[in-house]
N, C-alpha and C positions, 0 to 999 in steps of 0.2 A: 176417345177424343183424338183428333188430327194433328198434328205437328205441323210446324212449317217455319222455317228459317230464311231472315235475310239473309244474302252475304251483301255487307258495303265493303271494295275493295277500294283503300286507295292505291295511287301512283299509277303510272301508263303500263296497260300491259304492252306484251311483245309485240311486236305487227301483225305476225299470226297468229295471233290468241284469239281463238270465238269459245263460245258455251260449249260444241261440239267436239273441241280440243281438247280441253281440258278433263287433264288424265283425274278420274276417282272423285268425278264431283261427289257422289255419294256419300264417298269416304270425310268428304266436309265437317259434314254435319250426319253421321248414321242414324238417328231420333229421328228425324225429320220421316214425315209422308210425304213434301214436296220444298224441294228449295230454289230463292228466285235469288239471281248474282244482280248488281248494281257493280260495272265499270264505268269510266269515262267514256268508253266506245261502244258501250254491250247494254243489253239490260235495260232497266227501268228508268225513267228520268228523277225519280227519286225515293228514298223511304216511302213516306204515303202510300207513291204509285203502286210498290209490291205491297205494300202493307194492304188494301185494298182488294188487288190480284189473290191473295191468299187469302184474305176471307171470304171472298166469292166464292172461292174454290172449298170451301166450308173447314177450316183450317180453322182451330180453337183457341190451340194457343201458338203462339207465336214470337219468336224470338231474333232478334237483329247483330249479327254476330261482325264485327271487324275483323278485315283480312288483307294481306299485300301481295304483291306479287315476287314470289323468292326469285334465289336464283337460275333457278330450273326452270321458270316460266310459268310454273303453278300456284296457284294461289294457296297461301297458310293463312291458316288463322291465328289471329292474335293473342287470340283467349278472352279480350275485350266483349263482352256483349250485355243487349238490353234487353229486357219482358216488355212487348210490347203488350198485349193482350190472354187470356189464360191460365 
């Protein structure tokens, strides 16, 4: 069975913060087969949208994880999360 995790980040990332920056996406979520970020500036226009994206992508279960941006410019997670689907 496939994994696959949101991240909803709130608050403004750094200016230079893209997907490609960001040091240990992996390390997010390690479960995960593929994970999709939601920022204000990056990302999906909403839950749904990646929720959708990842089961296309044949992703079973799926889980929606809350995360901010610390002070390093990287995103933590909160520990906050939901079972969408799986």
């Amino acid at each position: 069975m496939k994994s696959g995790v949101i991240i909803y980040v709130a608050g403004d990332p750094p200016s230079d913060w893209t997907e490609d920056t960001q040091v240990n996406i992996k390390g997010l979520a390690p479960q995960a087969d593929l994970i999709e970020i939601i920022t204000r500036t990056t990302g999906h226009f909403d839950v749904p949208d990646a929720w959708r994206v990842l089961l296309s992508k044949g992703m079973s279960h799926i889980v929606c994880k809350m995360g901010i941006f610390g002070e390093s410019g990287d995103i933590e997670i909160t520990g906050k999360e939901l079972r969408l689907c799986g």
